[in-house]
C-alpha distance (Angstrom), angle and dihedral (degrees) to the residues before:
residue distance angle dihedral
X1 . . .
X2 3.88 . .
X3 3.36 114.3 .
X4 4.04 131.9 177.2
X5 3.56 113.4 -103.7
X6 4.23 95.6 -109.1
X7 4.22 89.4 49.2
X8 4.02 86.7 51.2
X9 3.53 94.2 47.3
X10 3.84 90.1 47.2
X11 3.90 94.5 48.6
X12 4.21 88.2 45.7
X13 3.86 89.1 52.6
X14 3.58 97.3 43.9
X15 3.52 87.2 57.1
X16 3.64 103.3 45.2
X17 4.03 82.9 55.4
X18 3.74 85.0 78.9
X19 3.82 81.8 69.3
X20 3.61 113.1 5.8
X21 4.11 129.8 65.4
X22 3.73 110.0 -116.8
X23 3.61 99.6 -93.3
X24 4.00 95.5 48.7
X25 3.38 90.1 43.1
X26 4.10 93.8 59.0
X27 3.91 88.6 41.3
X28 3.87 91.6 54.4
X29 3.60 89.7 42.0
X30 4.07 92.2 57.9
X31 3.73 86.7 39.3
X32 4.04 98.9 55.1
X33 4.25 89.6 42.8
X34 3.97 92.0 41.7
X35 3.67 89.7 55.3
X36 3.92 108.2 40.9
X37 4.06 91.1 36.6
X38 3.90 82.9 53.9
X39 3.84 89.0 -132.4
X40 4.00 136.3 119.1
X41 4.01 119.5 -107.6
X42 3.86 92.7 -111.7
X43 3.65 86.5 53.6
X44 4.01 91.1 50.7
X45 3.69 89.1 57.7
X46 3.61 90.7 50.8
X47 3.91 92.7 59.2
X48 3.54 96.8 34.0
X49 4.34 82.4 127.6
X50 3.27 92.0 50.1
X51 3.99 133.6 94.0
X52 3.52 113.0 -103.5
X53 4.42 107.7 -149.0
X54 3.68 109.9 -88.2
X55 3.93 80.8 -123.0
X56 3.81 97.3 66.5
X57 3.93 95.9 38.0
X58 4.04 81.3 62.1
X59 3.88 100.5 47.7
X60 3.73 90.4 39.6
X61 3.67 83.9 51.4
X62 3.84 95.5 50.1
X63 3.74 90.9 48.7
X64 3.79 99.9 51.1
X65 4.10 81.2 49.9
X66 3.57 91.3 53.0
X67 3.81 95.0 45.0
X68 3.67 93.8 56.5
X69 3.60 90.7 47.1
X70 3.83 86.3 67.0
X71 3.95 103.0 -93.5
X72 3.94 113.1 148.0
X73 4.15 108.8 -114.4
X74 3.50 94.7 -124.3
X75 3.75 88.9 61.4
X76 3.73 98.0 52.3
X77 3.93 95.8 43.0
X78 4.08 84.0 40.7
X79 3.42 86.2 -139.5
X80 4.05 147.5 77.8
X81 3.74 136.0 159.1
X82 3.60 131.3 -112.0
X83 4.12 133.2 -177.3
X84 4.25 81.2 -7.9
X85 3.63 90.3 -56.1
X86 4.37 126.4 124.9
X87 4.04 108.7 -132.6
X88 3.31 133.3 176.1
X89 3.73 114.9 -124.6
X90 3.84 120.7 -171.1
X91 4.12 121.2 -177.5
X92 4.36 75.6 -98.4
X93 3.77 86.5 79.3
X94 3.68 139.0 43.3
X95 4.25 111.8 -105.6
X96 3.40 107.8 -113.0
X97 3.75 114.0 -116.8
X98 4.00 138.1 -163.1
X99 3.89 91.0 -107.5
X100 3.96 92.4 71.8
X101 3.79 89.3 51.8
X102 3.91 83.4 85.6
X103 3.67 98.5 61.7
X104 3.96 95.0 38.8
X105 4.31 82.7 52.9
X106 3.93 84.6 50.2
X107 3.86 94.2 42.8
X108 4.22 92.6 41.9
X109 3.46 87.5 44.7
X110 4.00 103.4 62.4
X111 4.08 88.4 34.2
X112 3.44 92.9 68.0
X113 3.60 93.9 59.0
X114 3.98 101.1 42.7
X115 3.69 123.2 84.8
X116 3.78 133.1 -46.6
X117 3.69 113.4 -72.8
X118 3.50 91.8 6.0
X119 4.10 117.3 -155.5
X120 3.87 120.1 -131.3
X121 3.57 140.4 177.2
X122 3.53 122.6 -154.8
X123 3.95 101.1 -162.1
X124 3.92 125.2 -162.3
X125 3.72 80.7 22.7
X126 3.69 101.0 175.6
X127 3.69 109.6 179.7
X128 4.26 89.6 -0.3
X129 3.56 79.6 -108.0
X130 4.16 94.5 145.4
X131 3.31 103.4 26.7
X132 4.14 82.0 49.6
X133 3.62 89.9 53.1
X134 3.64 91.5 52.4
X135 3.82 96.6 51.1
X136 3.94 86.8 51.5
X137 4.08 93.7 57.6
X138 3.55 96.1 33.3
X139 3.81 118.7 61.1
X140 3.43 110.7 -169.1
X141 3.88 99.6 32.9
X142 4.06 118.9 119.8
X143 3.56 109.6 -144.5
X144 3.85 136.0 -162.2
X145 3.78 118.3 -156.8
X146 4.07 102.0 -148.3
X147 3.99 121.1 -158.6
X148 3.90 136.8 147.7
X149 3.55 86.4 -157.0
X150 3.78 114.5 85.2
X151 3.62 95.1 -166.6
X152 3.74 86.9 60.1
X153 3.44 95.1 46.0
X154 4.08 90.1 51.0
X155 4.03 79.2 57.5
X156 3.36 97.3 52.0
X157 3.52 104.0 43.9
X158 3.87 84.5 64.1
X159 2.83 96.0 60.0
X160 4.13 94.5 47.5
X161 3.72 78.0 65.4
X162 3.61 101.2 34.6
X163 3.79 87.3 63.2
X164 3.95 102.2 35.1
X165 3.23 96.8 -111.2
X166 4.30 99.6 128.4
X167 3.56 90.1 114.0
X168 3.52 97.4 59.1
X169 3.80 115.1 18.5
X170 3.96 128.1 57.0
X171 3.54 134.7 178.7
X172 4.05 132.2 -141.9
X173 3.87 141.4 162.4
X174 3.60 112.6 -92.6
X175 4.09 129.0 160.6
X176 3.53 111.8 -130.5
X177 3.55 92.6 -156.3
X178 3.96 96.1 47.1
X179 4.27 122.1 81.2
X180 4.20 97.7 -94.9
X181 3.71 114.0 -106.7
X182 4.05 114.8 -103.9
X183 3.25 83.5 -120.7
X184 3.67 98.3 76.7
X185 3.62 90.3 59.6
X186 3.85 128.4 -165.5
X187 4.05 128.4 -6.5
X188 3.95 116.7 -160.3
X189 3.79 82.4 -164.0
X190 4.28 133.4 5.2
X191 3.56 118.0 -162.7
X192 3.75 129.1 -165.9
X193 3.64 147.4 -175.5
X194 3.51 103.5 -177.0
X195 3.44 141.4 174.7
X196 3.79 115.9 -69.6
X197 3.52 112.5 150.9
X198 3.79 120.7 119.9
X199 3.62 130.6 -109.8
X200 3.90 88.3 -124.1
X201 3.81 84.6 39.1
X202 3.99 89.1 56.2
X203 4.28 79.2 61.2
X204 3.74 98.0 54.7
X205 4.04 97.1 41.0
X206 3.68 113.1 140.9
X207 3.99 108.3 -107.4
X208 3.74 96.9 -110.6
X209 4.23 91.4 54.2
X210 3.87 85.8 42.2
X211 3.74 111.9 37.5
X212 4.17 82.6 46.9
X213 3.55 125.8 12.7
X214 3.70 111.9 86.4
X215 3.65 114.6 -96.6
X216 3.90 92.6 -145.0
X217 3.64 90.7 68.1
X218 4.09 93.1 46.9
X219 3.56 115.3 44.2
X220 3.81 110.5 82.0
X221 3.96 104.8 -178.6
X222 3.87 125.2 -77.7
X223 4.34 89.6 -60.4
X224 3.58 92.0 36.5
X225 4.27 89.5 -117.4
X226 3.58 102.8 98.8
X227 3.55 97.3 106.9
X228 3.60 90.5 47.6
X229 3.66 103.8 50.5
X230 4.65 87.2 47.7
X231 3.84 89.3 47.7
X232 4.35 98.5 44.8
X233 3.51 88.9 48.6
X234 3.72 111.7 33.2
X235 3.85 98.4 33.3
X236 3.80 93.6 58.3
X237 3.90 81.7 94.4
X238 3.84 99.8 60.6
X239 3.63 84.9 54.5
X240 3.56 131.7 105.2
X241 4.04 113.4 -129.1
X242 3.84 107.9 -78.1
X243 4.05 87.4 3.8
X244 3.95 124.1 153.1
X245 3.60 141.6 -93.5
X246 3.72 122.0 -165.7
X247 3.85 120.2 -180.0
X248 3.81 126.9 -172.1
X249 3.97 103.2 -149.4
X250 4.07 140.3 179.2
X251 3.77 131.8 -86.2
X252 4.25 106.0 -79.0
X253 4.31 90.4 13.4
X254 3.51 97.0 99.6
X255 3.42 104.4 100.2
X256 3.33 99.0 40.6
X257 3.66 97.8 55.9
X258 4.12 85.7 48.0
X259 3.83 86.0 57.9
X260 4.10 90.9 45.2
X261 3.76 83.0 51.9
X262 3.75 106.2 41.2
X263 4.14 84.0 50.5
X264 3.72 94.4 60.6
X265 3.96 93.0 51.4
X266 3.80 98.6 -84.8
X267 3.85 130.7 152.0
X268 3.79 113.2 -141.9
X269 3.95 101.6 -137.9
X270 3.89 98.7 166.3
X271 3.65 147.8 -1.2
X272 3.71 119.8 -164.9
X273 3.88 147.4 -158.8
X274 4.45 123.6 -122.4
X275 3.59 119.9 -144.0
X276 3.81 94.2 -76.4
X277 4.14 96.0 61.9
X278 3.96 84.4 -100.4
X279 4.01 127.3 137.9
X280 3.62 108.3 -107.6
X281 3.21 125.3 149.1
X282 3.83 144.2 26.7
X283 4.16 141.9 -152.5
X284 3.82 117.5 -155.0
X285 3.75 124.5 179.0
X286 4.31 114.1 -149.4
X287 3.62 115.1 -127.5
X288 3.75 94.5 -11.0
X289 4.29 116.2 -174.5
X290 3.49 110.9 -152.4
């Protein structure tokens, strides 16, 4: 049914109230119209009198049905940002969120002072989102987006393209937990967010993390450090001589994943905070001389 734009946005907000408090339910509201109408917010107010197509009342509709229902946003929009940038995010890849904006500020942060054209591989990239992020603040880096999941990797090469970044970022199949292939060849820098999450964890996952995210990317072992342990020791050989290893980790893992790294012949260089005053991420240098 056709609706005008302020009688849509009314019905969607009355039934995100089911779910939502009053003032999240008007922001996702704006949000679900702004996208699927193809217009800004400002510009929804502006044509709140006017008739919205029958065709966007229906998908806006079906999303605000799905959302309620327990699907993540960034699924049902199909997008979400990250570091500034616009990716597309399927239920094939994790959705990036504001806590892994610590380690790619830890990881940009040392690549813009190593070598010209520095090399980096983002591994368990997901969606690309970090090693993306990197590419965007550093210039003249060459980055590999690293995933055994090919579905992932169909994700992230779109959004290589999606963001312009052909020229300088690429994306292959690698196993994190296998020894990398020589023919890979040397990293200035790897960066990771792997998985970390508990096989009790995997039990207690809210529904929208585990009714849609994919497990693959989740489940870390029994102790939530099994990705850690493969990629401290085996990586060492895609890394240049007194090259860097950053790792994104859980709430509590932190010094466990120092002592994974310290025992394969790393240098603990920093630890740092996410948005919500929590430990979260780490940068270790291999083999460092002081």
């Amino acid at each position: 049914m056709v609706k005008k734009y302020a009688q849509l946005y009314s019905d969607l907000r009355h039934t995100l109230l089911k779910t939502e408090d009053a003032q999240d339910a008007g922001f996702l509201a704006r949000t679900i119209i702004s996208h699927f109408a193809n217009i800004s917010q400002e510009q929804l107010l502006a044509r709140s009198e006017m008739y919205a197509a029958e065709t966007v009342c229906e998908v806006c509709e079906e999303a605000v049905s799905r959302f309620v229902a327990g699907e993540p946003l960034a699924y049902i929009l199909g997008e979400w940002e990250f570091y500034g940038l616009k990716l597309t995010v399927t239920p094939d890849v994790l959705i990036p969120r504001d806590d892994t904006c610590a380690v790619a500020a830890l990881a940009i942060q040392r690549s813009l002072f190593l070598d010209k054209s520095p090399r980096i591989l983002d591994l368990c990239t997901g969606s690309g989102c970090i090693g993306l992020a990197i590419a965007s603040r550093v210039p003249d880096s060459r980055v590999t987006l690293g995933d055994i999941s090919r579905e992932a990797l169909t994700i992230a090469k779109q959004n290589i393209l999606r963001n312009h970044f052909s020229g300088r970022v690429s994306a292959m199949q690698i196993d994190a937990l296998s020894e990398p292939s020589a023919f890979f060849g040397k990293f200035d820098l790897i960066v990771s967010n792997p998985p970390y999450i508990t096989t009790q964890e995997m039990g207690e996952l809210p529904i929208g993390v585990a009714d849609f995210e994919p497990h693959l990317a989740l489940h870390g072992g029994d102790d939530g450090l099994v990705f850690y342990r493969a990629i401290a020791k085996n990586y060492q050989k895609a890394l240049k001589p007194g090259g860097f290893l950053c790792f994104e980790f859980g709430m509590g893992q932190g010094n466990a994943v120092c002592e994974i790294l310290e025992n394969n012949g790393y240098t603990i260089l920093e630890r740092t905070r996410d948005y919500n005053d929590r430990e979260r991420a780490v940068l270790a240098q291999l083999n460092r001389k002081d």
